[in-house]
C-alpha positions as CSV (number, residue, x, y, z in Angstrom):
1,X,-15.5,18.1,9.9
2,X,-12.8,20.6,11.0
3,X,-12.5,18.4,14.5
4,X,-11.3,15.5,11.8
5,X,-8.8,17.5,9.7
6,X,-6.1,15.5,11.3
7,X,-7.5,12.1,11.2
8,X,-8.4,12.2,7.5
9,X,-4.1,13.2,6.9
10,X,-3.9,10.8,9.0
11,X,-5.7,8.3,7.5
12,X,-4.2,9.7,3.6
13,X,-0.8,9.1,4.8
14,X,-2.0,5.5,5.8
15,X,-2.8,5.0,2.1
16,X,0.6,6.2,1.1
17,X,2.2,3.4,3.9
18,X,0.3,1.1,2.0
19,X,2.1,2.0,-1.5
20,X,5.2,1.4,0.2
21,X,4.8,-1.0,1.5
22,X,3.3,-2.6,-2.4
23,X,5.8,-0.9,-4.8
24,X,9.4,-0.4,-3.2
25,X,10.7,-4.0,-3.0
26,X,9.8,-3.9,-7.0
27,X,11.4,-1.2,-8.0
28,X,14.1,-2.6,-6.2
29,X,13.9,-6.2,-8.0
30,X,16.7,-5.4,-10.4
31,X,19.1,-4.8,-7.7
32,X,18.0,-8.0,-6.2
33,X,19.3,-10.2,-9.3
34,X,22.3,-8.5,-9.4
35,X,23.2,-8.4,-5.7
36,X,22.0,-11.4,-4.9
37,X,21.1,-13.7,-7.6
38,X,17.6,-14.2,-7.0
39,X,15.8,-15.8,-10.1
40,X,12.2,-14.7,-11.6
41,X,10.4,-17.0,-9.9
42,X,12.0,-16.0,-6.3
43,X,10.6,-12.5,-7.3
44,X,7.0,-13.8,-8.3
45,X,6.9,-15.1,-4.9
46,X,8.0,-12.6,-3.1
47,X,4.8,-10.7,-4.6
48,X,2.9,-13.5,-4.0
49,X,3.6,-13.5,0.1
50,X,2.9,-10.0,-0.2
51,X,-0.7,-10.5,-1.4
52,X,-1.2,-13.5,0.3
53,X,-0.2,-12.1,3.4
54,X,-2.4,-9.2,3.3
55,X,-5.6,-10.8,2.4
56,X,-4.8,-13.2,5.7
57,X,-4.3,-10.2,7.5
58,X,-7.4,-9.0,5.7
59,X,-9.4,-11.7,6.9
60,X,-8.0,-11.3,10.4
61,X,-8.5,-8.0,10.8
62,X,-12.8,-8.0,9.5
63,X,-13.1,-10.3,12.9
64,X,-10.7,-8.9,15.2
65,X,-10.8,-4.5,14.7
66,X,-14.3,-4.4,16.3
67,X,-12.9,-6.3,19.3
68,X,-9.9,-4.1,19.8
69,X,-10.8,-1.1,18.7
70,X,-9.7,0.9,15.1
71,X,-7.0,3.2,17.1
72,X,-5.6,0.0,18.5
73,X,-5.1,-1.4,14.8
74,X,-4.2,1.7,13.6
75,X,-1.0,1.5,15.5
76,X,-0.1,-1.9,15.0
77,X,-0.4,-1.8,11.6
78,X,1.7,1.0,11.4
79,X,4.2,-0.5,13.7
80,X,4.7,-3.5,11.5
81,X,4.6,-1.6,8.6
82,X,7.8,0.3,9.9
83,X,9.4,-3.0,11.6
84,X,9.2,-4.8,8.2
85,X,10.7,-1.4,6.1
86,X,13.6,-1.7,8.7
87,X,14.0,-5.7,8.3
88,X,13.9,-4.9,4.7
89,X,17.5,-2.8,5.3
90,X,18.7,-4.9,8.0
91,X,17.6,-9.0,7.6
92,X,18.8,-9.6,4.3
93,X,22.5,-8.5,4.9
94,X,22.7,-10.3,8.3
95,X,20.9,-13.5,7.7
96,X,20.5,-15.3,4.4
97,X,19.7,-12.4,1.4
98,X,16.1,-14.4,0.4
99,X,15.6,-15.6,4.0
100,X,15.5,-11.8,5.5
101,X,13.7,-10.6,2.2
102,X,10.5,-13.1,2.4
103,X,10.5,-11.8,6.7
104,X,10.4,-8.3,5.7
105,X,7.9,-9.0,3.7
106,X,5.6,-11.1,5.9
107,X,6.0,-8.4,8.7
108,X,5.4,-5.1,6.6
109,X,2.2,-7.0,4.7
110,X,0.4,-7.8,7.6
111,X,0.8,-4.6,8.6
112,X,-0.8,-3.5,4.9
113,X,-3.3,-5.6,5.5
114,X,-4.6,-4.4,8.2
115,X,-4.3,-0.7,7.1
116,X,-6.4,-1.7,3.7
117,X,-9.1,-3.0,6.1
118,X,-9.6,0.2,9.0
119,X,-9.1,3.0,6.8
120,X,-12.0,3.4,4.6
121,X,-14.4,2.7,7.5
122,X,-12.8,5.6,9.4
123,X,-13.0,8.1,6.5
124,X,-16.2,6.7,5.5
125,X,-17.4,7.4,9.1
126,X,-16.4,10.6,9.2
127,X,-19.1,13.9,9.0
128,X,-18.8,15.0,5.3
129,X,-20.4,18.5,3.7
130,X,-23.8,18.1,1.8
131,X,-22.5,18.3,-1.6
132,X,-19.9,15.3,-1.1
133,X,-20.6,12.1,-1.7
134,X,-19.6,8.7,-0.2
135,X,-17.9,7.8,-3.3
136,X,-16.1,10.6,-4.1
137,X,-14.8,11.1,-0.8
138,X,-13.3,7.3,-1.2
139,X,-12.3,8.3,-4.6
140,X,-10.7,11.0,-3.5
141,X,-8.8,8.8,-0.3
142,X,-7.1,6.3,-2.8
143,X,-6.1,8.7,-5.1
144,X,-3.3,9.2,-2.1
145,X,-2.4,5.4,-2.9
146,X,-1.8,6.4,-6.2
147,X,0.4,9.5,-5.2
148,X,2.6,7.7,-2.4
149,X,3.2,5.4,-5.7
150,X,4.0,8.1,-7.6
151,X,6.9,9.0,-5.0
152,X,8.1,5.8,-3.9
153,X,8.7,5.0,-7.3
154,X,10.5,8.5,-8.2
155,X,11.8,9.1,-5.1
156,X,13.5,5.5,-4.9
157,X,14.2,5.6,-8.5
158,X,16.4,8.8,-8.1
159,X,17.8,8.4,-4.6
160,X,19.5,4.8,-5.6
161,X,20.6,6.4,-8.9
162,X,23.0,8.7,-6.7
163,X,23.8,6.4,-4.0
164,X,24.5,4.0,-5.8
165,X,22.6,0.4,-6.0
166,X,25.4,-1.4,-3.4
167,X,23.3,0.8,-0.8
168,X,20.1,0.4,-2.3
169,X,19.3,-1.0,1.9
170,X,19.4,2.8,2.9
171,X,15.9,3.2,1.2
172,X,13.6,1.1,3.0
173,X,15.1,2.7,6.0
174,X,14.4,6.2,4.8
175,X,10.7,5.3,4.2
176,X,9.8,3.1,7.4
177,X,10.2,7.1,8.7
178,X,6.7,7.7,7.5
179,X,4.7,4.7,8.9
180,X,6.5,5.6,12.3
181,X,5.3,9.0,12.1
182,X,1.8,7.9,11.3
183,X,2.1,5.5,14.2
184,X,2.2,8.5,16.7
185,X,-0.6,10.7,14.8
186,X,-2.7,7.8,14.8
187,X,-2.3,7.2,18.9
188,X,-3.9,10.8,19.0
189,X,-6.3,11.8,16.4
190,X,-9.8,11.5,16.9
191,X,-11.5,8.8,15.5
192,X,-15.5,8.8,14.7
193,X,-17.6,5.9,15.7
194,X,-18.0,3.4,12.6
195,X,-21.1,1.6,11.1
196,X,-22.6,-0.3,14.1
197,X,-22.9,-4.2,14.2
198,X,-26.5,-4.4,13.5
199,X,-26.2,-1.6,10.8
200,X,-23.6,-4.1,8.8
201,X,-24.4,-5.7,6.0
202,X,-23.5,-9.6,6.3
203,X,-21.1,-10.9,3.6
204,X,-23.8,-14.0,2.6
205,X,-26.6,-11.0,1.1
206,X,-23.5,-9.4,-0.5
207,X,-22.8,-12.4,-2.8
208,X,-26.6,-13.0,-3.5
209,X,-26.3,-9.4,-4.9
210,X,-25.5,-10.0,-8.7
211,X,-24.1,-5.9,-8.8
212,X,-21.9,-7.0,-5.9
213,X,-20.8,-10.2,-7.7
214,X,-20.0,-7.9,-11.3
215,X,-18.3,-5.3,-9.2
216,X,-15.9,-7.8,-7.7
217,X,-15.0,-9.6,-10.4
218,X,-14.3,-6.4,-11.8
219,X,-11.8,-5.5,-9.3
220,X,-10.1,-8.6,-9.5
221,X,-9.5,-7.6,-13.2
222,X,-8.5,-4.0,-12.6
223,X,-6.3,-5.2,-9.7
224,X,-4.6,-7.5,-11.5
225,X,-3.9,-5.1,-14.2
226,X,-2.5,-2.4,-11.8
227,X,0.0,-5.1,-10.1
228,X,1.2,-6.4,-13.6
229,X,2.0,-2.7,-13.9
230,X,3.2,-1.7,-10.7
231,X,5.2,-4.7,-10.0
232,X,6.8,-6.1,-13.1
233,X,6.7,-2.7,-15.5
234,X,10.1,-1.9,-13.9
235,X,11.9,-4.9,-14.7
236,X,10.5,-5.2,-17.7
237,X,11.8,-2.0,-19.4
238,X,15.3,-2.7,-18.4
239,X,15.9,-6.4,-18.6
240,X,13.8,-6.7,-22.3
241,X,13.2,-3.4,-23.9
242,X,16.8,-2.6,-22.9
243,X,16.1,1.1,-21.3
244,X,18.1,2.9,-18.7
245,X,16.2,2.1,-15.4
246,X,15.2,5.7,-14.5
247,X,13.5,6.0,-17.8
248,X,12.1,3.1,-17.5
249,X,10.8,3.8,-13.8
250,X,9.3,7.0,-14.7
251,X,7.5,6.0,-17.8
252,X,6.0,2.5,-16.1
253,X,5.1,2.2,-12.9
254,X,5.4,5.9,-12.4
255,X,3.1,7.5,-15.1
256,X,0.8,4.8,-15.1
257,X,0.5,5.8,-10.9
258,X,0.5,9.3,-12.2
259,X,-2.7,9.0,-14.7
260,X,-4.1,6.6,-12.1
261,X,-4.4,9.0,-9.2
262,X,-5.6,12.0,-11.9
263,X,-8.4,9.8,-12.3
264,X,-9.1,9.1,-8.8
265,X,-8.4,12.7,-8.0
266,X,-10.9,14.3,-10.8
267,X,-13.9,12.4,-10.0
268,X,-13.2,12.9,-5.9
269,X,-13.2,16.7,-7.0
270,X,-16.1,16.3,-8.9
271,X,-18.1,13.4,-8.6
C-alpha cells in the first residue's frame, strides 16, 4: 500500500476536481442574473448539460478506458476539466455570456465524466490492509467529494465577497489550478492493474439482480436530493428567504456538504 500513497491523493484530489467542476457555476448563479440576465430556466439547463454531459461521457468512457488505458483517461479528463474552468473565466466575456457559459460547461463535464468513471476502479484496485473493507475504503474516497464541496462552496463564497462579484471570472481560473496539478501527478503515479475483462460482471446479470435494481433506484433518489441541495440551495436563500448570500452559502450547500462528508468519513473510519 505504501508504493500507492501517491495514487490514492491522487485519485482523492480527482474527487475534489469533480465537486468543482458540479458546485462552482451554482454558487455563482446569482451573479449570473445580475451580470448577465440569464433567466431560471437558462440556469436549469445549464445543470442539465452538466449531467447530461457527464453521463455521455459516462457511457463513453465504460467502452473506451480499457482500450486506452486508465493513466491515458486520467489525463484527459483532467485536462478538460481545467480547459473548461479556464473557458468558464475567459468564453463568456469574449463571445456571447450564455454561449461561452453552456462551452465551459460541455468541456469541464466531459471531463467529470470521465473522472466519475476511472476513479473508483483505481482505488478499488488498489492492495488494502486486512481490517478495511471495500466499502469503507470507497466510503471513505467520496467523502473527498464532499470536502472539495465543502471548499469550493466557502472558498468561492468568501473570495467573491472581497473581490467583488464584477470579477467573480477570477474564480474558475483560481480553481482550474487544481485539475492541472492533478494532470501531472496522474502522468506519474503508479497505477494497479484493474478487475480483468473476464472477471467483470456484465451490466444484463446486474439488472436481473432485484438488490441491484433497489440500490439504483435508491441512488437516483439520494442523487437527486443532494443536486436539489447543492445546486439550487444557494439561490434559493437569497432570491426567496431574503438572506445575505454568504450566510446563505454556508448554511445550504455548505453544511449540508459538511454533514454529508461526516457521514462518509465515519463509516470509512469505521465501517
Amino acid at each position: 500500500m505504501e508504493t500507492y500513497k501517491k495514487t490514492l491523493r491522487a485519485c482523492c484530489l480527482g474527487y475534489i476536481t469533480q465537486a468543482i467542476i458540479v458546485n462552482l457555476a451554482p454558487v455563482l448563479f446569482i451573479v449570473f442574473q445580475n451580470e448577465y440576465g440569464i433567466t431560471y430556466e437558462m440556469l436549469g439547463r445549464l445543470i442539465l448539460i452538466n449531467f447530461g454531459v457527464q453521463i455521455a461521457a459516462d457511457i463513453i468512457a465504460l467502452r473506451t478506458v480499457d482500450r486506452i488505458g486508465y493513466r491515458k483517461a486520467g489525463v484527459t479528463a483532467h485536462f478538460l476539466s481545467f480547459a473548461g474552468l479556464v473557458c468558464l473565466g475567459l468564453l463568456p466575456r469574449i463571445m456571447g455570456p450564455y454561449t461561452g457559459l453552456m462551452a465551459a460547461v460541455v468541456i469541464y463535464a466531459f471531463g467529470g465524466g470521465i473522472i466519475e468513471v476511472i476513479i473508483s476502479p483505481i482505488v478499488d484496485a488498489l492492495p488494502k490492509s486486512p481490517d478495511s473493507g471495500k466499502a469503507s475504503s470507497m466510503s471513505f474516497l467520496h467523502s473527498f467529494y464532499c470536502w472539495g464541496q465543502v471548499l469550493v462552496v466557502f472558498g468561492t463564497t468568501v473570495v467573491l465577497r472581497f473581490i467583488g462579484a464584477g470579477r467573480w471570472f477570477i474564480l474558475p481560473i483560481l480553481w482550474s489550478a487544481i485539475p492541472l496539478y492533478n494532470l501531472f501527478r496522474f502522468s506519474r503515479v503508479p497505477l494497479p492493474e484493474t478487475v480483468a475483462e473476464h472477471e467483470k460482471t456484465p451490466l444484463k446479470r446486474l439488472f436481473n439482480t432485484n438488490i441491484f435494481i433497489f440500490a439504483l433506484v435508491l441512488m437516483m433518489c439520494a442523487g437527486a436530493s443532494e443536486i436539489t441541495m447543492s445546486q439550487w440551495s444557494s439561490l434559493f436563500a437569497e432570491k426567496a428567504l431574503g438572506v445575505p448570500k454568504l450566510f446563505g452559502d454556508l448554511a445550504g450547500p455548505c453544511l449540508f456538504a459538511v454533514l454529508m462528508g461526516l457521514g462518509r468519513t465515519a463509516y470509512g473510519i469505521w465501517g
